[in-house]
KEDO-32458 format. One line per 3 residues: number of its first residue (from 1); their letters; for each residue x, y, z of N, C-alpha, C. Coordinates in nm, 4 decimals, padded with zeros to 6 digits. Layout:
NUM = A = X,Y,Z,X,Y,Z,X,Y,Z; ...
***
This chain:
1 = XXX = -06.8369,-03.7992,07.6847,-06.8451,-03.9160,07.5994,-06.7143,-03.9924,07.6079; -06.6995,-04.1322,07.6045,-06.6204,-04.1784,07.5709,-06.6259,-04.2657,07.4479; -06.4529,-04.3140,07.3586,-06.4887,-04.3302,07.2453,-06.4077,-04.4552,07.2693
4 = XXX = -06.4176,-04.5400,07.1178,-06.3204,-04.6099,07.0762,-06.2906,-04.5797,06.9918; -06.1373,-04.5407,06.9320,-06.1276,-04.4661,06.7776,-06.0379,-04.5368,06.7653; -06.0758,-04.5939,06.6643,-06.0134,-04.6885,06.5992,-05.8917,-04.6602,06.4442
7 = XXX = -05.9205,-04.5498,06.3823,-05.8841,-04.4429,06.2965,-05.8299,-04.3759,06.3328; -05.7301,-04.3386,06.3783,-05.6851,-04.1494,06.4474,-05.7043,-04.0638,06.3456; -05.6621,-04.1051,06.2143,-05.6365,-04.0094,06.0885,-05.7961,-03.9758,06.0855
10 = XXX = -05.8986,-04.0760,06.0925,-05.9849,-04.0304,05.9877,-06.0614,-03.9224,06.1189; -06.0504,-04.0080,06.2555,-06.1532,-03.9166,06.2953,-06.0522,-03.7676,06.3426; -05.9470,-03.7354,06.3289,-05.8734,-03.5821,06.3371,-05.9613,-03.5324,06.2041
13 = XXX = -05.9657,-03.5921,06.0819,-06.0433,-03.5452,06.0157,-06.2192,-03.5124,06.0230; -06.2467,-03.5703,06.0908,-06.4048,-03.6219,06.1676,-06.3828,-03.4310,06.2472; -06.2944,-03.4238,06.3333,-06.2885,-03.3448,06.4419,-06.2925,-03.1725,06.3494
16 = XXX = -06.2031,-03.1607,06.2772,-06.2054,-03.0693,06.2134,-06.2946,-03.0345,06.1414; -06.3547,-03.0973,06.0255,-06.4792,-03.0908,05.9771,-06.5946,-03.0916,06.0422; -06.6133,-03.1281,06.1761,-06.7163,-03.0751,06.2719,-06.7360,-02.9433,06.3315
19 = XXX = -06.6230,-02.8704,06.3743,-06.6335,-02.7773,06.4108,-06.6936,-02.6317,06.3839; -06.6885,-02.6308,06.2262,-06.7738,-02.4958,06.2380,-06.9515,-02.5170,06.2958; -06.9637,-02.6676,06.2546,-07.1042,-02.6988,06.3273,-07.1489,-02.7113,06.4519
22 = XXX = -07.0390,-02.7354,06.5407,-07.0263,-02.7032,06.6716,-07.0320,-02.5809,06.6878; -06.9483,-02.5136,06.6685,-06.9421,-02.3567,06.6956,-07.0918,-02.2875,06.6088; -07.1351,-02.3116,06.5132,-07.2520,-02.2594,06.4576,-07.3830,-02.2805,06.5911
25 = XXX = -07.3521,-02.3520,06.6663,-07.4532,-02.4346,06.7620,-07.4110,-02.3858,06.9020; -07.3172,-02.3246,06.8855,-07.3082,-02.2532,07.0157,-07.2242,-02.3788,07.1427; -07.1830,-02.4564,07.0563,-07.1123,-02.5585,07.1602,-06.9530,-02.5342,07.1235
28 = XXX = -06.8524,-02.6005,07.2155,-06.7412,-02.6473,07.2591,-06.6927,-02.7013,07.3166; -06.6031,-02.7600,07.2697,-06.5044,-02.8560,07.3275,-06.4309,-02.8082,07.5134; -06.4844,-02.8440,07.5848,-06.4394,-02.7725,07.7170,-06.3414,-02.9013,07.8043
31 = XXX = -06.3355,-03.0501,07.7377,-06.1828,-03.1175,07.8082,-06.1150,-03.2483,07.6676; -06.0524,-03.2962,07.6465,-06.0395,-03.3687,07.5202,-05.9375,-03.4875,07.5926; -05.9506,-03.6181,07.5905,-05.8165,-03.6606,07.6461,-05.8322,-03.8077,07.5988
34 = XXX = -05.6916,-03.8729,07.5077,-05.6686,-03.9783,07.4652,-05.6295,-04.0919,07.6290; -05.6619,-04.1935,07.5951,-05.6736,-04.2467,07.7495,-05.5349,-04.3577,07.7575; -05.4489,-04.4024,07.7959,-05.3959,-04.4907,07.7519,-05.4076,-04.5949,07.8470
37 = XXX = -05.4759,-04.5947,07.9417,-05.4984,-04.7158,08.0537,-05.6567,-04.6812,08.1359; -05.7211,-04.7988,08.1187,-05.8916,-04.7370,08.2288,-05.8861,-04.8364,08.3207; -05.8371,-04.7684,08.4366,-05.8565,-04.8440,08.5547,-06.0294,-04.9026,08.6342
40 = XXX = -06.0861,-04.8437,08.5774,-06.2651,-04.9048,08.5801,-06.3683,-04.8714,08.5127; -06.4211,-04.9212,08.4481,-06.5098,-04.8734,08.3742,-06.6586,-04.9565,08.4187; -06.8134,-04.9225,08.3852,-06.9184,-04.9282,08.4048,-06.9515,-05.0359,08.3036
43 = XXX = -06.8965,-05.0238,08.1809,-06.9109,-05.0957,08.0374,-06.7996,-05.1338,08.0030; -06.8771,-05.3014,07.9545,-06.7806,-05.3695,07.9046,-06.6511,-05.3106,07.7728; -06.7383,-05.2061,07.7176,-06.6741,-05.1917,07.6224,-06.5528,-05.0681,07.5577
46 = XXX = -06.4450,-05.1443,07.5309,-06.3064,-05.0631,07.5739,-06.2980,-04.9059,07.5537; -06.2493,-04.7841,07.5854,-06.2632,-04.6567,07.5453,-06.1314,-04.6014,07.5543; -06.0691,-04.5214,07.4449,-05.9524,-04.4819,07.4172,-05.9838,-04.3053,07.4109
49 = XXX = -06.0568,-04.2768,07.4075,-06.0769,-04.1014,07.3995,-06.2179,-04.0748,07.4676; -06.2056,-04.0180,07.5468,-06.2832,-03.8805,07.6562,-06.2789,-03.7407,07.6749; -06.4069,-03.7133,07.6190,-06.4290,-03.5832,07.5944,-06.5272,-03.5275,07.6598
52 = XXX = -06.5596,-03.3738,07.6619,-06.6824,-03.3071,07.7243,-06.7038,-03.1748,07.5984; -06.8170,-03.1991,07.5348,-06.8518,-03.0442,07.4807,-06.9603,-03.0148,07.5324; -06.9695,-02.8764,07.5415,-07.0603,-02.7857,07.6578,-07.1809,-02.7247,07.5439
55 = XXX = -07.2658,-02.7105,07.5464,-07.3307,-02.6089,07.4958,-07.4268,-02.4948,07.5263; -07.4931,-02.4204,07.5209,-07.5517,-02.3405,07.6062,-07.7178,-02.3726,07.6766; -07.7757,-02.4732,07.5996,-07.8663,-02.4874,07.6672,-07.8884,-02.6498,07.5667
58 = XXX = -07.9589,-02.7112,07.5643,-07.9999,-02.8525,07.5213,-08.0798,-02.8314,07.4259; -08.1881,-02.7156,07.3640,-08.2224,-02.7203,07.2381,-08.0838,-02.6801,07.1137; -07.9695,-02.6131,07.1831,-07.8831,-02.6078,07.1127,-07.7746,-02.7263,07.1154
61 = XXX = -07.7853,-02.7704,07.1926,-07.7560,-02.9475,07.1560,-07.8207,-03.0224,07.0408; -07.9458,-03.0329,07.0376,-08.0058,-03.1057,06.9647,-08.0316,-03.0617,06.8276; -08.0090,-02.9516,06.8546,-07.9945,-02.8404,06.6802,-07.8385,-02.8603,06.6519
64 = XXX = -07.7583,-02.9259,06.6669,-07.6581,-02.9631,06.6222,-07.6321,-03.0888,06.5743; -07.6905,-03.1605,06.6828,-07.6961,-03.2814,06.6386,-07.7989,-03.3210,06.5187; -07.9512,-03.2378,06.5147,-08.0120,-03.2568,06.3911,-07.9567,-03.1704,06.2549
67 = XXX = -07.8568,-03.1380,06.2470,-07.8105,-03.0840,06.1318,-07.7448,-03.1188,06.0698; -07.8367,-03.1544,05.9359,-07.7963,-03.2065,05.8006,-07.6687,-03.2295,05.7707; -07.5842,-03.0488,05.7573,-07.4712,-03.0619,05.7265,-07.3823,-03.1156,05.8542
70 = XXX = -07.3991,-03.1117,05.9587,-07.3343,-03.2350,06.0405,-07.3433,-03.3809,06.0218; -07.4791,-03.4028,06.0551,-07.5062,-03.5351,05.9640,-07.4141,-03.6282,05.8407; -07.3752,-03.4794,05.7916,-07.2829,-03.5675,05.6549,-07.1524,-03.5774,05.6782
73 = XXX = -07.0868,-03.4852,05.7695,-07.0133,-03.4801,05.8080,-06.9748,-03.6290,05.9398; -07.0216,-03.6271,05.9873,-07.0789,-03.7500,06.0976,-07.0496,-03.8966,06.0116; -07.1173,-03.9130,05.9402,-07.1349,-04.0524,05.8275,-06.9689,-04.0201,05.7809
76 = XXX = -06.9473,-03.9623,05.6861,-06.8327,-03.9750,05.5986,-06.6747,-03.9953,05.6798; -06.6873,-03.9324,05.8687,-06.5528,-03.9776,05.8958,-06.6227,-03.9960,06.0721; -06.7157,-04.0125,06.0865,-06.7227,-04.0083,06.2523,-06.7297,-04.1678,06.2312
79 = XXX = -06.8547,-04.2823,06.1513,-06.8689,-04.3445,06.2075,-06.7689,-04.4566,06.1233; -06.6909,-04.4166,06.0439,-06.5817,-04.5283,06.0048,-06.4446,-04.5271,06.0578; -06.4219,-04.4336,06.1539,-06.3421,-04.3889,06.2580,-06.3538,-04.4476,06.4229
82 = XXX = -06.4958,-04.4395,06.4034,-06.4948,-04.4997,06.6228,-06.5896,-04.6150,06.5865; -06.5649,-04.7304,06.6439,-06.6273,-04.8490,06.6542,-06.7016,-04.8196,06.7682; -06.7332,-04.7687,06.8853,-06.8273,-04.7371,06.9624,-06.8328,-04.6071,07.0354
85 = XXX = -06.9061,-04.5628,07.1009,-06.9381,-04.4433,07.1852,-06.9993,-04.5222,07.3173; -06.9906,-04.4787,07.4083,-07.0123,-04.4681,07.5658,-07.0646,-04.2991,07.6388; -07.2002,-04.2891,07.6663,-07.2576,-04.1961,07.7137,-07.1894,-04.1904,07.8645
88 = XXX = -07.0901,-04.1070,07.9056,-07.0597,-04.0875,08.0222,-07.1585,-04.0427,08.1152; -07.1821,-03.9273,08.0616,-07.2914,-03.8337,08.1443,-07.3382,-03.7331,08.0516; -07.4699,-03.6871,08.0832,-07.5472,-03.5496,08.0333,-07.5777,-03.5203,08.1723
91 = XXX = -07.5476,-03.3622,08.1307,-07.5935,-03.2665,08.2642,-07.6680,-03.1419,08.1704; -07.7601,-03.1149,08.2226,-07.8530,-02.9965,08.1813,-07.8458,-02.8923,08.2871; -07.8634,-02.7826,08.2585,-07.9033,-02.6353,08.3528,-08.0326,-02.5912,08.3206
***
Protein backbone atom coordinates (compact mmCIF):
# COMPACT_ATOMS: atom_id res chain seq x y z
CA UNK A 1 0.00 0.00 0.00
CA UNK A 2 0.93 3.32 -0.37
CA UNK A 3 -0.23 6.26 1.79
CA UNK A 4 -0.57 9.90 2.20
CA UNK A 5 -0.33 10.67 5.94
CA UNK A 6 -0.99 13.61 6.53
CA UNK A 7 -1.01 13.26 10.63
CA UNK A 8 2.16 11.39 11.76
CA UNK A 9 0.92 11.68 15.42
CA UNK A 10 -2.45 10.46 14.82
CA UNK A 11 -1.78 7.70 12.47
CA UNK A 12 1.54 6.26 14.95
CA UNK A 13 -1.49 6.17 16.99
CA UNK A 14 -3.71 4.50 14.11
CA UNK A 15 -0.54 1.95 13.91
CA UNK A 16 -0.44 0.89 17.43
CA UNK A 17 -3.97 0.48 18.13
CA UNK A 18 -4.17 -1.78 15.10
CA UNK A 19 -1.97 -4.23 15.93
CA UNK A 20 -3.30 -6.62 18.24
CA UNK A 21 -5.94 -6.91 15.28
CA UNK A 22 -3.43 -7.62 12.91
CA UNK A 23 -1.73 -10.07 14.88
CA UNK A 24 -5.24 -11.61 16.10
CA UNK A 25 -5.60 -12.19 12.11
CA UNK A 26 -2.57 -13.76 11.66
CA UNK A 27 -1.02 -10.81 9.63
CA UNK A 28 2.23 -8.58 9.75
CA UNK A 29 3.94 -5.95 8.97
CA UNK A 30 6.83 -7.58 6.67
CA UNK A 31 8.47 -3.83 5.06
CA UNK A 32 7.35 -0.16 6.44
CA UNK A 33 9.05 2.88 4.73
CA UNK A 34 8.39 6.77 4.95
CA UNK A 35 9.23 7.97 1.33
CA UNK A 36 10.80 11.30 1.01
CA UNK A 37 11.08 11.62 -2.87
CA UNK A 38 8.89 9.27 -5.74
CA UNK A 39 10.70 9.24 -8.68
CA UNK A 40 7.45 7.62 -10.68
CA UNK A 41 4.46 6.83 -9.82
CA UNK A 42 1.26 5.15 -11.82
CA UNK A 43 -1.16 7.73 -9.88
CA UNK A 44 -1.58 11.02 -9.85
CA UNK A 45 -1.84 11.04 -6.36
CA UNK A 46 1.13 11.98 -3.98
CA UNK A 47 2.37 9.02 -1.43
CA UNK A 48 4.57 9.57 1.60
CA UNK A 49 4.48 5.95 3.32
CA UNK A 50 4.85 2.31 1.79
CA UNK A 51 4.12 -0.60 3.32
CA UNK A 52 3.56 -4.50 2.88
CA UNK A 53 1.56 -6.66 5.53
CA UNK A 54 1.56 -10.35 4.81
CA UNK A 55 -1.01 -12.58 6.01
CA UNK A 56 -1.45 -16.20 5.80
CA UNK A 57 -3.97 -16.78 3.41
CA UNK A 58 -6.79 -14.02 2.09
CA UNK A 59 -9.78 -15.26 4.16
CA UNK A 60 -7.50 -14.07 6.95
CA UNK A 61 -7.14 -10.85 5.26
CA UNK A 62 -10.59 -10.19 4.98
CA UNK A 63 -11.39 -11.34 8.61
CA UNK A 64 -9.37 -8.50 9.62
CA UNK A 65 -10.41 -6.18 7.65
CA UNK A 66 -14.21 -7.13 8.53
CA UNK A 67 -13.61 -6.67 12.17
CA UNK A 68 -15.66 -4.53 14.10
CA UNK A 69 -13.12 -3.84 16.61
CA UNK A 70 -10.75 -2.80 13.78
CA UNK A 71 -13.31 -0.98 12.15
CA UNK A 72 -13.35 1.39 15.14
CA UNK A 73 -10.14 1.52 15.41
CA UNK A 74 -9.75 2.42 11.52
CA UNK A 75 -12.48 5.46 11.77
CA UNK A 76 -11.17 7.09 15.03
CA UNK A 77 -7.31 7.52 13.75
CA UNK A 78 -6.75 5.76 10.25
CA UNK A 79 -9.03 7.89 8.27
CA UNK A 80 -8.37 11.45 9.88
CA UNK A 81 -4.71 10.69 9.55
CA UNK A 82 -4.17 9.63 5.62
CA UNK A 83 -5.96 11.68 3.04
CA UNK A 84 -5.53 8.78 0.55
CA UNK A 85 -4.41 5.14 0.02
CA UNK A 86 -2.94 3.73 -3.29
CA UNK A 87 -3.35 -0.16 -3.86
CA UNK A 88 0.21 -1.07 -4.92
CA UNK A 89 -0.29 -4.66 -5.34
CA UNK A 90 -2.18 -7.85 -3.90
CA UNK A 91 -0.53 -11.11 -4.32
CA UNK A 92 -2.34 -14.29 -3.19
CA UNK A 93 -0.85 -18.01 -2.75
Amino acid sequence: MGLMVVDEGMYGQYRRAMAPYLQRHGGSFRYDFKIAETLFSETPEPINRVFVIAFPDKAANDAFLADPEYLKVREAFYKPSVARATTLGVFGG
